[in-house]
C-alpha positions in Angstrom: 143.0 163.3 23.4 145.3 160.3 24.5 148.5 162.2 25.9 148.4 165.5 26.5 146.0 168.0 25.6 144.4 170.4 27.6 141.2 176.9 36.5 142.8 176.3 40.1 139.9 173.9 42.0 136.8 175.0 44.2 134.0 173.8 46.1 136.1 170.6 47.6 137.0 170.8 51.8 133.6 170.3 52.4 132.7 167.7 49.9 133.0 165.2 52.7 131.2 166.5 55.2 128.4 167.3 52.6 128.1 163.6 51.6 127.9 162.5 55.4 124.5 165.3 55.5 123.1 163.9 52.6 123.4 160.5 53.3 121.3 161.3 56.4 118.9 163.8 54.6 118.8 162.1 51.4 119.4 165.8 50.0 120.9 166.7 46.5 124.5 168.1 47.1 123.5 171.0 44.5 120.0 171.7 44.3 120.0 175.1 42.9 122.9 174.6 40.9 121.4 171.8 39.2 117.8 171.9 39.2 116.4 170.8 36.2 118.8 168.2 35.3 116.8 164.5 36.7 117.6 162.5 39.3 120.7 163.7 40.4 120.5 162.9 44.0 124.2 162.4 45.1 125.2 159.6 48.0 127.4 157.7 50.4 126.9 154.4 49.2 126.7 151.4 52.0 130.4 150.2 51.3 131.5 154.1 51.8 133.8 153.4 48.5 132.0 154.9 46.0 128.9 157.7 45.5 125.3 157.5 43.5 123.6 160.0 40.8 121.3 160.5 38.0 119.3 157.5 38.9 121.5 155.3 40.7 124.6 154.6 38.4 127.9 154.1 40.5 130.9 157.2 40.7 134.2 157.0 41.8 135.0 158.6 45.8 136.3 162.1 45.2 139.9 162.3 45.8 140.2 158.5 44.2 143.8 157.3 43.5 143.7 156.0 39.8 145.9 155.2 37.1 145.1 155.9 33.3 146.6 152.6 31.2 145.5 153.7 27.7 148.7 152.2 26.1 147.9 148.9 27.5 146.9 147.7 30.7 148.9 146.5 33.7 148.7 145.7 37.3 147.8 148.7 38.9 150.5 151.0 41.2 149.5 150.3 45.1 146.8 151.7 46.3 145.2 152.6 42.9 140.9 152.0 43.2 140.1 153.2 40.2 141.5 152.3 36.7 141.0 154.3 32.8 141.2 151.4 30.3 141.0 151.3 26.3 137.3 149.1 25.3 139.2 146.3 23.9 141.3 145.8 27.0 140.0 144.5 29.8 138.7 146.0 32.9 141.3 146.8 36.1 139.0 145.3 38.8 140.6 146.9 41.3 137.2 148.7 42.4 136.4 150.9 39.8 136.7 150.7 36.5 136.3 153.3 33.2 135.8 152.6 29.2 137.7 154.9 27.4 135.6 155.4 24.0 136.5 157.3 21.1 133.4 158.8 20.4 133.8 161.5 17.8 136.6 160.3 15.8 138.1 157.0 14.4 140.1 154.8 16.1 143.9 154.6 14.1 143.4 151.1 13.1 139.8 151.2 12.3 139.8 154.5 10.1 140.0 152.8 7.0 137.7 150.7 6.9 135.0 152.8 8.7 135.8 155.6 5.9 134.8 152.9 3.4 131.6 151.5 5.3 130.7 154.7 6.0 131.4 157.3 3.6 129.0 160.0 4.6 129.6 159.6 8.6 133.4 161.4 8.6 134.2 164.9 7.4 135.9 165.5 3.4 137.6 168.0 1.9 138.5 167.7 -1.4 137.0 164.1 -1.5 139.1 162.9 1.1 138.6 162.1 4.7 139.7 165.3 7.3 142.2 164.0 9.6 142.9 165.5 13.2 146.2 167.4 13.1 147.6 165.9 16.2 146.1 161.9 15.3 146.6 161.7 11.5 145.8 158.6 11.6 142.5 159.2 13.1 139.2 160.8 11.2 136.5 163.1 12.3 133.2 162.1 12.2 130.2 164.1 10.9 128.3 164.9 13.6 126.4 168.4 11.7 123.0 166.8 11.2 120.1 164.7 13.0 120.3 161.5 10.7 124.1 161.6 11.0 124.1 161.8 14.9 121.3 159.4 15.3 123.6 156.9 12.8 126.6 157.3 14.6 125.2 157.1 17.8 123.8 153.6 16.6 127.7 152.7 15.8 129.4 153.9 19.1 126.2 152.6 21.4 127.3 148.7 21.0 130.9 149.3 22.2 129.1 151.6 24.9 127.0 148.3 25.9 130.3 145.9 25.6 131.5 148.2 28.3 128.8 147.4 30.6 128.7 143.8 30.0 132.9 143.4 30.2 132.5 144.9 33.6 133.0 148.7 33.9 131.6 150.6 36.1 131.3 154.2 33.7 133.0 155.5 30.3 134.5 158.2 29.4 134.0 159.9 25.6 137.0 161.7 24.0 137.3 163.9 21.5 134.0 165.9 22.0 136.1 169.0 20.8 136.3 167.9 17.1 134.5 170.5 16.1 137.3 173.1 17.1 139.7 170.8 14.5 136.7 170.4 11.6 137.7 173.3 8.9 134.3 175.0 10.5 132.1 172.6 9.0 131.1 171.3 12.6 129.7 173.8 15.4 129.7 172.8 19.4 126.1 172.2 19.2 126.7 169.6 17.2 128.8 167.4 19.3 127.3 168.3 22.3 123.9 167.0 20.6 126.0 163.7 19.5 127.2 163.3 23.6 123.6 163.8 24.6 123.0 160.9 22.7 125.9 159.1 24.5 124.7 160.1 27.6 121.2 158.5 27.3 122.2 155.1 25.8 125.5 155.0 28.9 122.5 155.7 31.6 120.8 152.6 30.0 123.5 150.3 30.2 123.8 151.1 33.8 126.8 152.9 33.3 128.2 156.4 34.7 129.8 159.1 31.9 132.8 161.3 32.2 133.5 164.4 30.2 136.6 164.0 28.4 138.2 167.6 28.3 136.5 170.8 26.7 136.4 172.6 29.9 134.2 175.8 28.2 131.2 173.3 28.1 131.4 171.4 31.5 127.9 173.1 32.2 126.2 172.0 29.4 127.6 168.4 29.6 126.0 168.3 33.3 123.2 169.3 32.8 122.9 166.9 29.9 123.5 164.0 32.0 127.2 163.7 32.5 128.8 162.3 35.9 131.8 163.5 36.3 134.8 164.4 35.1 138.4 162.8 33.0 140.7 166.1 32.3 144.0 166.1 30.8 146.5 169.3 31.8 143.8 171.0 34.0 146.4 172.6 36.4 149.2 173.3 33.2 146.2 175.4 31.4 144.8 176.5 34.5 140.9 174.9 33.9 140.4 172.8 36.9 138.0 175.2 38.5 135.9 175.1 35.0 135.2 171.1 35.9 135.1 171.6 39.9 132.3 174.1 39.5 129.9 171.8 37.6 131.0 168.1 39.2 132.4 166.5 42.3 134.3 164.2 41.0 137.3 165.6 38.2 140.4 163.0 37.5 143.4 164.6 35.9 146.3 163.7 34.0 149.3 166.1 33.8 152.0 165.1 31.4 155.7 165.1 32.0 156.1 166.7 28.8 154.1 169.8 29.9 153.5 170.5 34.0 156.8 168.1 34.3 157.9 166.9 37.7 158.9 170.2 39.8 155.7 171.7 38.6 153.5 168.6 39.7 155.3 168.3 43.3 154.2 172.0 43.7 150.8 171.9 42.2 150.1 168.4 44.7 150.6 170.6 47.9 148.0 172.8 46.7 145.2 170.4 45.2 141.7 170.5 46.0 141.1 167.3 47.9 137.9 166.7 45.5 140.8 166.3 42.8 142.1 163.3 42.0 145.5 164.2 40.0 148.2 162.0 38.3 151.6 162.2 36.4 152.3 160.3 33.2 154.3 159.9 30.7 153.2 161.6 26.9 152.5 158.0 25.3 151.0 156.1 28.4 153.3 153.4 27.9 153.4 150.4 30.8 155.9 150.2 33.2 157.9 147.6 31.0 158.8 150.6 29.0 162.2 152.8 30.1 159.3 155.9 29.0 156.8 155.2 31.6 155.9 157.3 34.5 153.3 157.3 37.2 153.1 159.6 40.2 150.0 160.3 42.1 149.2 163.5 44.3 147.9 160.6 46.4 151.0 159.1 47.1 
């Protein structure tokens, strides 16, 4: 969710030495932990500025300092590599970049209209489109059968591709946890079968994919192909070990609204270095805006 939504970190001091011995031995970082899942050989790349899986697409470096500019974007804050855009902005190219997708709900402005062109693809009750409680302007998609995943997967896979061919480097897919605000008419198989889906048609444009929140499933989503990691409020709700466990590379965005400042300043002397955390305002404004706030752990 954009602004604020959702256990403390592991596996991280010896991520770097790990990646020196597999750039030597060409071994997989986690071979037991992931067997079964591809390709998923993990690298130094030449440059030494970003790492390689599931069949060669690009990650971020663990520990990356990035910024998170879904309210618009904006010259990033020194030192900032890698950069969390909207799809209709632009990328960052500040080293790496990330397409934020809405992939399992409308987008405010479009909800409308895709309600109308697509009548059976969102959720109803009573006739009338179910809206998420916390985005009423937004509408869930149906994601309960085959032909209605395999349709809206056809929808969300262009702006997937326009990602690749604008210039980003991976996206990230929100709102996988629709089916926890669905009334019950949507199970977590079904989005997770939906964000296979997403998974296959990102690894053909060349791109790297990022779970977006919904720490219970981080498993599932890695072995179906996911990269990494995009969390929102892993240290307030205490998840970040949930993500650390499955990948190496989690970003996080604490809110001022929840962790707030004296919590973040504590929580930064005590982050796993495979962590990459930042502080922003609820509404991701830009820095034009008296509202807007950016700290980095990285600072």
């Amino acid at each position: 969710m954009r602004g604020a939504v959702l256990r403390p970190f592991s596996r991280a001091v010896l991520l770097v030495a790990a990646y020196v011995l597999v750039s030597v031995s060409g071994c997989s970082l986690d071979d037991d932990a992931d067997a079964g899942q591809g390709d998923d050989t993990v690298t130094a790349d030449t440059t030494g500025s970003s790492v390689v899986g599931h069949g060669g697409v690009t990650l971020p470096l663990p520990g990356s300092a990035f910024d998170y500019q879904l309210g618009g974007g904006y010259p990033p804050p020194p030192g900032v590599t890698v950069v969390a855009r909207d799809r209709t902005d632009r990328p960052a190219d500040a080293g790496y970049d990330i397409c934020y997708v809405n992939g399992f709900q409308t987008q405010p402005a479009e909800s409308a209209s895709f309600a109308a062109a697509n009548p059976d693809l969102v959720l109803r009750v009573d006739g009338e489109p179910l809206v998420d409680p916390g985005w009423p302007d937004e509408y869930i998609y149906d994601t309960s059968t085959d032909a209605k995943r395999s349709a809206l997967a056809a929808v969300v896979a262009p702006w997937i591709e326009r990602c690749g061919s604008d210039g980003y480097e991976a996206v990230e897919i929100d709102n996988l946890d629709s089916y926890t605000r669905s009334n019950d008419m949507l199970s977590a198989d079904d989005n997770l079968a939906l964000a296979r889906l997403f998974a296959d048609t990102a690894h053909r444009a060349g791109l790297a994919i990022a779970q977006k929140n919904t720490a219970d499933r981080a498993g599932e989503l890695r072995s179906a192909g996911y990269d990494f990691a995009i969390t929102e409020s892993c240290i307030e709700f205490e998840e970040c070990a949930d993500y650390t466990e499955h990948y190496d590379v989690v970003l996080d965005i604490e809110y001022t609204d929840e962790l707030g400042r004296d919590s973040f300043d504590r929580a930064c002397a005590n982050t796993d270095p495979a962590l990459s955390v930042i502080l922003r305002d609820h509404d991701l404004v830009k820095p034009d805006d008296e509202a807007y706030v950016f700290d980095s752990c990285r600072s």
